[in-house]
Backbone bond lengths (Angstrom), bond angles and torsions (degrees), N, CA, C in turn:
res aa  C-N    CA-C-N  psi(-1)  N-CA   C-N-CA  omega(-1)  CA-C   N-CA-C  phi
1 X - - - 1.469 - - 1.519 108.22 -
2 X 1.130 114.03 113.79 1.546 120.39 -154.76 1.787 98.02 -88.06
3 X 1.636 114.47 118.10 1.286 102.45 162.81 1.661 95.94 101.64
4 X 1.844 96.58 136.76 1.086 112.61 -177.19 1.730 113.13 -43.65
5 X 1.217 129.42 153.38 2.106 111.53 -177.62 1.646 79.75 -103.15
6 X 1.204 91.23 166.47 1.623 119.22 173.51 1.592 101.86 -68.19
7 X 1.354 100.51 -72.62 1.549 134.35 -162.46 1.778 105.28 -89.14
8 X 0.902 98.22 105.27 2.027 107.83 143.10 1.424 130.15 -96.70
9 X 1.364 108.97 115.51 1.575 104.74 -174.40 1.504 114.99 -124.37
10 X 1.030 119.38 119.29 1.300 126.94 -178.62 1.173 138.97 -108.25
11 X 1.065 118.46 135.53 1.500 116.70 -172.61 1.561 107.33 -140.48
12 X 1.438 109.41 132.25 1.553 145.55 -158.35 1.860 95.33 -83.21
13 X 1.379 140.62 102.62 1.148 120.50 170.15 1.309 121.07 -115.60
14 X 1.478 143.11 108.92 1.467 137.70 138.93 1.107 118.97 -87.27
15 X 1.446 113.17 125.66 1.482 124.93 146.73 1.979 83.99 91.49
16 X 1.202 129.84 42.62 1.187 116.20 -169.14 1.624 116.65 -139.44
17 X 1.564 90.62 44.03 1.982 97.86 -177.15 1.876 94.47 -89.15
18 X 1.615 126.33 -15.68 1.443 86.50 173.23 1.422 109.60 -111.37
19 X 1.162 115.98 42.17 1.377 114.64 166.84 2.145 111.16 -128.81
20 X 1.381 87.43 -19.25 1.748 97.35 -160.97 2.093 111.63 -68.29
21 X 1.968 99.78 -17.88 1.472 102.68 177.21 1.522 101.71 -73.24
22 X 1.119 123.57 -71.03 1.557 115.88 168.02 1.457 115.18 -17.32
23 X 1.018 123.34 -84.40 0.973 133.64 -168.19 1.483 114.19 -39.86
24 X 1.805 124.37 -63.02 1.467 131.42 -163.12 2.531 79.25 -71.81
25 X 1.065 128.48 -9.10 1.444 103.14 -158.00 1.899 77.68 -101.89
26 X 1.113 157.29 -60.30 0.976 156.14 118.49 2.022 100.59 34.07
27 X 0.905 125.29 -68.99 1.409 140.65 -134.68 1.678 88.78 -100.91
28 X 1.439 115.44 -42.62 1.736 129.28 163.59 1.238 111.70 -48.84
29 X 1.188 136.59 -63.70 1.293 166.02 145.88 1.683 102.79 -7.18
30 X 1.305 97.41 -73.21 1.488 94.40 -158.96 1.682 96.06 -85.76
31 X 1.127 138.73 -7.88 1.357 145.39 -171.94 2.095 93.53 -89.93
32 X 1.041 91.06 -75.23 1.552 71.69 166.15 1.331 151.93 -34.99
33 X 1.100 101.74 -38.58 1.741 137.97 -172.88 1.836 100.24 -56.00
34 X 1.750 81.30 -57.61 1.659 99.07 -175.76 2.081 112.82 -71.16
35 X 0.993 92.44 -28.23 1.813 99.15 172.70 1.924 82.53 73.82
36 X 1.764 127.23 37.16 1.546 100.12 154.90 1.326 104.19 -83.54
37 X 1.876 87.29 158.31 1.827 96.75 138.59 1.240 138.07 -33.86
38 X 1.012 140.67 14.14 1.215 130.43 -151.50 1.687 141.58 -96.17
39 X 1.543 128.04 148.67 1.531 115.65 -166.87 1.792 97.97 -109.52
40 X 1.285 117.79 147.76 1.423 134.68 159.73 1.305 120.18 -110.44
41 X 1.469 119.36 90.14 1.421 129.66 165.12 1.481 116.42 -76.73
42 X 1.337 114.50 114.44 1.437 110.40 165.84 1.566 100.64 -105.17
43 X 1.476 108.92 177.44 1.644 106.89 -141.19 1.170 94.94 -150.35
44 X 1.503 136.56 47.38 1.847 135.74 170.93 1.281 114.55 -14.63
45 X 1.274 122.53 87.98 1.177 103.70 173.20 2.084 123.10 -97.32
46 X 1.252 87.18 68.37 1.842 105.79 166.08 1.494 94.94 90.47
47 X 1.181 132.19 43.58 2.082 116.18 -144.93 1.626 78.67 -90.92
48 X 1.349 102.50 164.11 1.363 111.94 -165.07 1.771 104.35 -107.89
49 X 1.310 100.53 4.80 1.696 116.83 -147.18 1.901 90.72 -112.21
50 X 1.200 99.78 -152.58 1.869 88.29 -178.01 1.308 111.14 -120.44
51 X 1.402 92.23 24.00 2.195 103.40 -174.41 1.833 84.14 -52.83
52 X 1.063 151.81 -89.45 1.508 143.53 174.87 1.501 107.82 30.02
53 X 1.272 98.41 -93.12 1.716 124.02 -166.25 1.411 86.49 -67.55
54 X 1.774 135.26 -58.99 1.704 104.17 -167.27 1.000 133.95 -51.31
55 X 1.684 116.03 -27.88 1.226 116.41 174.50 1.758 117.53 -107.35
56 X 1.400 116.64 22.77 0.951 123.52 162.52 1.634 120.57 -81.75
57 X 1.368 99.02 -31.40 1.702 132.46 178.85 1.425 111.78 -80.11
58 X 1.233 115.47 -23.15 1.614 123.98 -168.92 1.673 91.81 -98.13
59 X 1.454 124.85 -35.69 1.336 123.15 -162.63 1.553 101.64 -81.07
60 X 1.307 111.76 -4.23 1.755 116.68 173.14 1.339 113.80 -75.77
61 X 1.338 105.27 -23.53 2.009 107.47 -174.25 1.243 84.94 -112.00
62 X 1.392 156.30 6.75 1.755 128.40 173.25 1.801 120.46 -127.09
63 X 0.806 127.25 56.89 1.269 120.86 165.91 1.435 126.56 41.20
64 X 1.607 102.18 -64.97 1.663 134.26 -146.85 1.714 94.73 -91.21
65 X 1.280 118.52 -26.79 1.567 125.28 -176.40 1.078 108.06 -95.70
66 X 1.453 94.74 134.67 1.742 106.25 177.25 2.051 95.33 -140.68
67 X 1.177 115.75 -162.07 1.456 110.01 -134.94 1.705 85.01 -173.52
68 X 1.670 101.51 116.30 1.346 100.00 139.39 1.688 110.16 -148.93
69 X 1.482 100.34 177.22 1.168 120.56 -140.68 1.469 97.12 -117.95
70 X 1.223 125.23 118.05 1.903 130.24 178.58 1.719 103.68 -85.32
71 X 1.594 108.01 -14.08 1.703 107.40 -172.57 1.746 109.44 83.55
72 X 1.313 101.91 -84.50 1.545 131.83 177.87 1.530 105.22 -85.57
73 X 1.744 113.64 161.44 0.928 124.55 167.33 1.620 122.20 -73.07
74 X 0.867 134.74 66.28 1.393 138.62 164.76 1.428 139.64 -53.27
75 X 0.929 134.25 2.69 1.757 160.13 -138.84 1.411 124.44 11.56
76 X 1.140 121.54 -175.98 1.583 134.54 -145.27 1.893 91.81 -74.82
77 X 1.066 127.63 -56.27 1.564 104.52 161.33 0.996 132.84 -54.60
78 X 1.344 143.52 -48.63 1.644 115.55 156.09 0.980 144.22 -20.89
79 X 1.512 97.84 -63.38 1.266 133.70 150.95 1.545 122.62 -18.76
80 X 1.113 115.20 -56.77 1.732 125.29 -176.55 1.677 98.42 -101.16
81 X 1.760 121.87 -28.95 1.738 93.84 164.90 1.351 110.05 -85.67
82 X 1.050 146.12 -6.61 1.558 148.60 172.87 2.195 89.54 -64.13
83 X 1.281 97.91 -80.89 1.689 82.69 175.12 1.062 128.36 -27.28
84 X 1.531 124.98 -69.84 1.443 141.48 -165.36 1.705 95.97 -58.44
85 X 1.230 121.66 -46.59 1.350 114.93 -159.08 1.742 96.70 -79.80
86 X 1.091 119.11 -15.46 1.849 113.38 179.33 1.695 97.98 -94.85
87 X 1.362 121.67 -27.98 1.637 109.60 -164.58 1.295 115.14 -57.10
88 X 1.660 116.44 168.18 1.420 105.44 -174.78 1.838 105.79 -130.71
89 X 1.138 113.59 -7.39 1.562 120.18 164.55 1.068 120.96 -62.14
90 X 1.649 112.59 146.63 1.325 134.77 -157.62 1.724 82.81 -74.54
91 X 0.982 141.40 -37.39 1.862 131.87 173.55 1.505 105.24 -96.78
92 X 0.967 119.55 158.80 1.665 122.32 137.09 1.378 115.49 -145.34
93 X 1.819 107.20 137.35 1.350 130.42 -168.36 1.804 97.01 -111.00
94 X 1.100 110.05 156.48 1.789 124.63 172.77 1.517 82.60 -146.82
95 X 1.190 91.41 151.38 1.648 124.09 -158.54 1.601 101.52 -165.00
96 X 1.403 129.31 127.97 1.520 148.94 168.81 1.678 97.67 -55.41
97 X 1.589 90.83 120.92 1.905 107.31 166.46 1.644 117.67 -34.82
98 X 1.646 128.57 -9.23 0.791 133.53 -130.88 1.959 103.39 -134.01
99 X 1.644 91.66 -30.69 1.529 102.13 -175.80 1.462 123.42 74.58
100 X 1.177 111.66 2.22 1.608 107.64 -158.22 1.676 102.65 -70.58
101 X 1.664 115.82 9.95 1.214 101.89 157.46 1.882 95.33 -114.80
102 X 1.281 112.02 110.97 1.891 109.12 179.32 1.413 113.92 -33.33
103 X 1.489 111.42 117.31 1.343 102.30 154.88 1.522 131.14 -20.75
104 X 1.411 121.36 -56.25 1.563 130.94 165.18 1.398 126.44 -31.46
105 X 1.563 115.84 -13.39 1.604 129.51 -179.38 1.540 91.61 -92.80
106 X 1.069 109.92 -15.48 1.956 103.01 -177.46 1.182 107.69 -47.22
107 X 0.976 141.94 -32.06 1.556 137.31 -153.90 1.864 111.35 -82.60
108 X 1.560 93.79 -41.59 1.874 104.08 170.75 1.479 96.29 -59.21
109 X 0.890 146.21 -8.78 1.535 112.32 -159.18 1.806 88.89 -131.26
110 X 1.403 118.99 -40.37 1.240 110.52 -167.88 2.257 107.92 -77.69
111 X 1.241 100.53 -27.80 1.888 115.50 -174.79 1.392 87.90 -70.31
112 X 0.973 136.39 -33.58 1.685 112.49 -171.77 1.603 110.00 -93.78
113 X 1.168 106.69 -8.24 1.882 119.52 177.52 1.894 93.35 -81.81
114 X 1.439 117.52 -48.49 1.246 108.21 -153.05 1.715 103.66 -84.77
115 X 1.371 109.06 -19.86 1.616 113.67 167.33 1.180 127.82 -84.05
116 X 1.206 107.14 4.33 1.964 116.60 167.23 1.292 88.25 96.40
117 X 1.334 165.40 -10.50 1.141 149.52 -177.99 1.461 121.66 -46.36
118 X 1.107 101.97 -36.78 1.573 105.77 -142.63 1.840 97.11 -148.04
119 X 1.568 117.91 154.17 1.304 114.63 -177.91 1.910 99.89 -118.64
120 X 1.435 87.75 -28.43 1.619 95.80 -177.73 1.512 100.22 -145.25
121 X 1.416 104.32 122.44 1.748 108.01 159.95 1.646 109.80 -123.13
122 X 1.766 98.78 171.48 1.845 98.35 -173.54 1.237 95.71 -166.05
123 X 1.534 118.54 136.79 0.747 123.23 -177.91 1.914 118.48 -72.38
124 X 1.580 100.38 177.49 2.076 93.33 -167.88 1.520 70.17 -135.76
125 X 1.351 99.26 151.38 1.600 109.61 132.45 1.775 116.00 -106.80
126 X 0.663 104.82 -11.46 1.404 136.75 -167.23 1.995 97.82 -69.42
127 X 1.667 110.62 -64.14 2.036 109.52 171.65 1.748 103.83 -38.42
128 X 1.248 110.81 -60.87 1.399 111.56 -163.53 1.488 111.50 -140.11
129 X 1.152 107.26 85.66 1.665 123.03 178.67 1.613 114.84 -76.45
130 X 1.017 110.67 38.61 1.464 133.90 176.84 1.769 108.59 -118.30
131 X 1.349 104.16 -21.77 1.707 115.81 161.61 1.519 100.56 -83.26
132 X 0.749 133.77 -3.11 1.943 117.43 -177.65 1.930 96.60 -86.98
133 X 1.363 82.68 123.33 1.669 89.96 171.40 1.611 114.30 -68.16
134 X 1.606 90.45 -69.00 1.579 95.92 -170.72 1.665 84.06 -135.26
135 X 1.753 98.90 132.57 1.135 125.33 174.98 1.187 135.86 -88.69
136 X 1.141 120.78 137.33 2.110 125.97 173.75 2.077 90.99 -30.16
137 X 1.387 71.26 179.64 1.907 80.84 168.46 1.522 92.24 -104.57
138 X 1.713 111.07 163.30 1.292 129.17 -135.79 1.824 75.96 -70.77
139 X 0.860 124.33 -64.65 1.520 150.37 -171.91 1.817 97.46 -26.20
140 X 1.158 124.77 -46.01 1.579 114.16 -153.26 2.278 78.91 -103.33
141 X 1.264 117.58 -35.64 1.561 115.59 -175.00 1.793 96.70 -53.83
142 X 1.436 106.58 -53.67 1.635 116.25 -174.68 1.812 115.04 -50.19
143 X 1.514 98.98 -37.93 1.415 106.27 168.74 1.121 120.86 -92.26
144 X 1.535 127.27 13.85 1.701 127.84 168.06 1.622 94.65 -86.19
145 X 1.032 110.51 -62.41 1.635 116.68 -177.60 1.186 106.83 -47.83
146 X 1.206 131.64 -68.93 1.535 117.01 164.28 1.130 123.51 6.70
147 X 1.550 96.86 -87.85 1.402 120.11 -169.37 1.949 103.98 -63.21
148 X 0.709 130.83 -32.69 1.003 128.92 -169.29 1.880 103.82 -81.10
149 X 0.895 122.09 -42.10 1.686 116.42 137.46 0.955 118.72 14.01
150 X 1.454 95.02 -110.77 1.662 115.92 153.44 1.560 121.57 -19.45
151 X 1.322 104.14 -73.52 1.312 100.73 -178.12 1.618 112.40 -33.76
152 X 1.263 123.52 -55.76 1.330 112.94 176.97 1.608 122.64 -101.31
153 X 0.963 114.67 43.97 1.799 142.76 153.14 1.448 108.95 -103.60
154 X 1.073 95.74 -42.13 1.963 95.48 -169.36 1.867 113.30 -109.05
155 X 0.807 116.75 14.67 1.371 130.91 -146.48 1.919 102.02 -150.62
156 X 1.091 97.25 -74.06 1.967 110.54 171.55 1.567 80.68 94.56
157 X 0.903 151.50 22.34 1.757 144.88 164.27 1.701 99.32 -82.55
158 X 1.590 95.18 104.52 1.491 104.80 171.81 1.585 127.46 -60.14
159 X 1.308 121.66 -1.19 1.352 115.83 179.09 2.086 124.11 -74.95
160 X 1.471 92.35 149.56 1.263 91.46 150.85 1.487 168.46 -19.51
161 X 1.788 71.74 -68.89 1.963 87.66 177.85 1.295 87.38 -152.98
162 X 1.483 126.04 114.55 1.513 142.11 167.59 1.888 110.31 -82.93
163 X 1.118 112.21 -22.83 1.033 114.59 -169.98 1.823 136.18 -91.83
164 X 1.601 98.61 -7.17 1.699 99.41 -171.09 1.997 100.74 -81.38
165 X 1.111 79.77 148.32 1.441 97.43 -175.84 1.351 105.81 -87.27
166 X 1.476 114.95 68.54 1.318 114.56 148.24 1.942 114.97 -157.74
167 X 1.342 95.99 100.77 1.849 90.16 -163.21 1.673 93.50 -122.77
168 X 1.246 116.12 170.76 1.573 118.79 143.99 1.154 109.99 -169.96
169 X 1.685 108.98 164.28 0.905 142.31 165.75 1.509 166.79 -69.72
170 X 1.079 156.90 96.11 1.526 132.46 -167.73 1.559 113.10 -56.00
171 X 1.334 122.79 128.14 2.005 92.99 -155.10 1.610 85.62 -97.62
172 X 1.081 162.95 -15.36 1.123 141.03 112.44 1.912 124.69 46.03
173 X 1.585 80.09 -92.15 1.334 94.20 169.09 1.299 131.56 -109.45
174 X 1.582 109.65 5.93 1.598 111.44 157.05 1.292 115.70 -70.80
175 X 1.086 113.19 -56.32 1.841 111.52 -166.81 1.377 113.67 -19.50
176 X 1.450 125.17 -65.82 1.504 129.74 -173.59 1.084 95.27 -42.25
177 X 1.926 132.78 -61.20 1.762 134.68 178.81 1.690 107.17 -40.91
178 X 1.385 124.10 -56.71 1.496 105.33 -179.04 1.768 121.60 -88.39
179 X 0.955 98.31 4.84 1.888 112.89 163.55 1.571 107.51 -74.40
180 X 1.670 106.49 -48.63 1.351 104.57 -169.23 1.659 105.50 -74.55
181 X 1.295 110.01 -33.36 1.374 117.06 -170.15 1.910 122.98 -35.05
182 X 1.515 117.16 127.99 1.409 86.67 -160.67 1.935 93.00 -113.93
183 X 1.642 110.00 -15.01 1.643 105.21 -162.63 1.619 98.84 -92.50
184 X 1.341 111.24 145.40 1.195 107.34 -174.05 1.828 119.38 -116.03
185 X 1.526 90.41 3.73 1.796 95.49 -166.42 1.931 86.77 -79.55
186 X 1.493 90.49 -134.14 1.221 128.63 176.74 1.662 134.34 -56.13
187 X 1.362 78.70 -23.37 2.032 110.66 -152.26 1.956 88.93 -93.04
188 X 0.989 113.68 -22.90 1.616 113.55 -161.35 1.315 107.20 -49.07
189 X 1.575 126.28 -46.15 1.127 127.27 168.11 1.698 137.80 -6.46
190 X 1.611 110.52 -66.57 1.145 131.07 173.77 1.338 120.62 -75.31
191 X 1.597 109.62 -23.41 1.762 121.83 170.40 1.496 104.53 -55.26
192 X 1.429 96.41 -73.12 1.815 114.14 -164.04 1.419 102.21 -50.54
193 X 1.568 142.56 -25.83 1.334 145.56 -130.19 2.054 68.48 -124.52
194 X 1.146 122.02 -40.01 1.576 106.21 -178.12 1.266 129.26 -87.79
195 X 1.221 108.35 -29.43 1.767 127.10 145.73 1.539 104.69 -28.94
196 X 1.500 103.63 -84.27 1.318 110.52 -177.73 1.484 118.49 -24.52
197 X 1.004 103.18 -69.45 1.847 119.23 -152.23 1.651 87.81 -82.99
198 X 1.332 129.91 -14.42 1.233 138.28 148.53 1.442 124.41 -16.33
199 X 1.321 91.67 -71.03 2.186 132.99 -175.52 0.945 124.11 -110.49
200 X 1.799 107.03 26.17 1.880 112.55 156.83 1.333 90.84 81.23
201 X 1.329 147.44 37.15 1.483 133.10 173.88 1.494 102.72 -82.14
202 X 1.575 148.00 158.51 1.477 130.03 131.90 1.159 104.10 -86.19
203 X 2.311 84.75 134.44 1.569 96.40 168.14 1.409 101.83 -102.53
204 X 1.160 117.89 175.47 1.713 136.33 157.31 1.627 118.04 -132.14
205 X 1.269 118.21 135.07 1.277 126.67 -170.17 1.957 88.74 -109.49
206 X 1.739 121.52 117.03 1.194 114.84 175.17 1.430 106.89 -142.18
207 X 1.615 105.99 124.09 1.657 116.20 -153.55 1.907 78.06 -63.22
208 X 1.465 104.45 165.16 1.126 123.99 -177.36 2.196 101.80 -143.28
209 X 1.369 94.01 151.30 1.441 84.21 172.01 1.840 117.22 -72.23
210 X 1.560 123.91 171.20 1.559 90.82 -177.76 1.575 68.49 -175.46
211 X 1.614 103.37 144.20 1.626 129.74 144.83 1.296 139.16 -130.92
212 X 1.636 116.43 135.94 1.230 110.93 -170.55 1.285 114.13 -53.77
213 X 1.304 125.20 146.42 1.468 152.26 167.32 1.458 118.32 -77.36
214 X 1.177 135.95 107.37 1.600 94.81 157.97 1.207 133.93 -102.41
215 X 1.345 126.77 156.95 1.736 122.93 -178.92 1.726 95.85 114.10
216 X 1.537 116.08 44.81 1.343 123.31 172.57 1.888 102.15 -71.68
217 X 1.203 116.95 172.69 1.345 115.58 -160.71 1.597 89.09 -125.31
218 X 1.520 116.57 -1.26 1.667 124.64 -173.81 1.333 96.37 -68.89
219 X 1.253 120.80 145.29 1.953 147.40 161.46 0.983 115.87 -74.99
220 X 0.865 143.40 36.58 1.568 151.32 -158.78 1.863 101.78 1.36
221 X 1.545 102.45 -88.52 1.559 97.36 -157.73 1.834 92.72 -95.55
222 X 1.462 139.08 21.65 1.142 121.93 146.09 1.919 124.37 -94.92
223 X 1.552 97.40 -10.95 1.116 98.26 174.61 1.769 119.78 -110.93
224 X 1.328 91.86 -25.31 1.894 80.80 148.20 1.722 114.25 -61.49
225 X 1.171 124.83 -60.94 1.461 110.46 -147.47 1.868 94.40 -62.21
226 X 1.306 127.10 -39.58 1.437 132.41 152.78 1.344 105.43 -23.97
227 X 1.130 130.81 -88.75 1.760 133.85 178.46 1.545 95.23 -33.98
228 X 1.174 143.26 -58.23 1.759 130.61 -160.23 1.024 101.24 -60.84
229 X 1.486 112.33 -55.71 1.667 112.07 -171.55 1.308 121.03 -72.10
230 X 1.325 122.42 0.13 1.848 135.96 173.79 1.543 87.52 -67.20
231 X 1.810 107.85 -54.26 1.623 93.28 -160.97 1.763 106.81 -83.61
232 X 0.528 126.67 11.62 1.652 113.21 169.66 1.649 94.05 -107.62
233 X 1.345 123.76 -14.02 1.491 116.30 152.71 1.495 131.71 -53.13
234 X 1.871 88.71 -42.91 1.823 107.17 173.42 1.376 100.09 -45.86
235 X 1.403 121.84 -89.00 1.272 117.38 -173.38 1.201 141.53 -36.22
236 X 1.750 114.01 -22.29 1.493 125.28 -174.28 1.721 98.40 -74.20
237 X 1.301 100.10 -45.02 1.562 114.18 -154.91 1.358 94.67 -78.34
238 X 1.907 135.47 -17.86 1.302 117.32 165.29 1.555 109.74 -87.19
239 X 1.202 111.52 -12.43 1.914 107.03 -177.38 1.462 111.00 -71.84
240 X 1.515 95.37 -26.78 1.895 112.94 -175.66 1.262 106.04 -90.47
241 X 1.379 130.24 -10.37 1.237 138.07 156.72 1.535 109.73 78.53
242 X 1.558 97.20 51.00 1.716 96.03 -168.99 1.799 84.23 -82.67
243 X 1.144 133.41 -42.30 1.469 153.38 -151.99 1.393 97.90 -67.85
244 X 1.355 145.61 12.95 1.149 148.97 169.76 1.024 145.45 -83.52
């Protein structure tokens, strides 16, 4: 693929060979369509399943895909700073193996990065929940808000919804944000978004359309109580001045 890409897009995969062909042929599709530069990093993270070889096999017919390998299970933040820290586009986006926010919302979040607006945008379901197609059950939506509470009690990050898996960056001025980054599960979300706004970055919070998925790889109540204790981590790790 001749020439620096515009676009890096990444996507974090465990356990995700029968969902990940859709998805990378999906991502071809609309990358073409647009005639960018662009690179597709997917990001193994240790999957026990044959996501490996599917997209080892898929990276034989596409150019634009490349592939790395965590070895071990390490989780979905590593996972996405291991990407971010190898990508080579003037943006980089991470996006869920799964899409349940459409590729086609790319454009809100990446057009305001490439017009100087913005250093970091992410999508909400949370601004306008009138974009959610098909929803969590009332029960796991009731416990996003929750948590997101918190998030801005313990945190002071005024947004909505810290958590949908679809944000990006100018990588520019992210890198130092996923260098500093220290949580690597689930919880990374609200770190990187505090990093940021940390070191003078502009963020933007921009509702995006989005549908539930099913076959999430989340723990429900071992990886929430994990996410709470990330954020009273946030704060330790800026008093200790890892965030510097």
């Amino acid at each position: 693929m001749p020439g620096v890409p515009l676009l890096s897009i990444i996507v974090p995969a465990y356990n995700e060979a029968r969902r990940i062909p859709r998805t990378l042929e999906i991502l071809r599709q609309y990358l073409d369509g647009k005639g960018w530069r662009a690179e597709v990093i997917v990001v193994n993270d240790g999957s026990s399943d044959d996501t490996l070889a599917v997209v080892e096999k898929f990276r034989g017919q596409w150019d634009a895909l490349r592939l790395l390998d965590n070895g071990d299970n390490r989780g979905k933040g590593f996972s996405v700073r291991s990407g971010a820290l190898d990508a080579q586009g003037e943006v980089i986006l991470f996006t869920d193996a799964d899409l349940s926010a459409p590729i086609t919302e790319m454009p809100k979040l990446v057009d305001p990065i490439l017009k100087g607006d913005c250093d970091v945008t992410f999508g909400s379901r949370a601004v306008d929940r009138s974009l959610i197609g098909v929803h969590q059950s009332p029960f796991r939506e009731t416990s996003g808000r929750i948590f997101n509470l918190f998030v801005q009690g313990l945190t002071g990050l005024p947004f909505k919804d810290t958590q949908c898996g679809f944000k990006a960056f100018r990588r520019q001025r992210a890198v130092p944000v996923f260098q500093r980054q220290r949580i690597m599960g689930f919880g990374f979300d609200p770190e990187i978004l505090y990093i940021a706004k940390k070191r003078g970055l502009r963020l933007r919070e921009i509702p995006v359309r989005w549908d539930h998925v099913e076959g999430t790889t989340v723990r429900f109540l071992k990886d929430s109580c994990q996410m709470f204790l990330d954020l009273l981590l946030i704060r330790w790790n800026d008093v200790c001045g890892k965030y510097r």
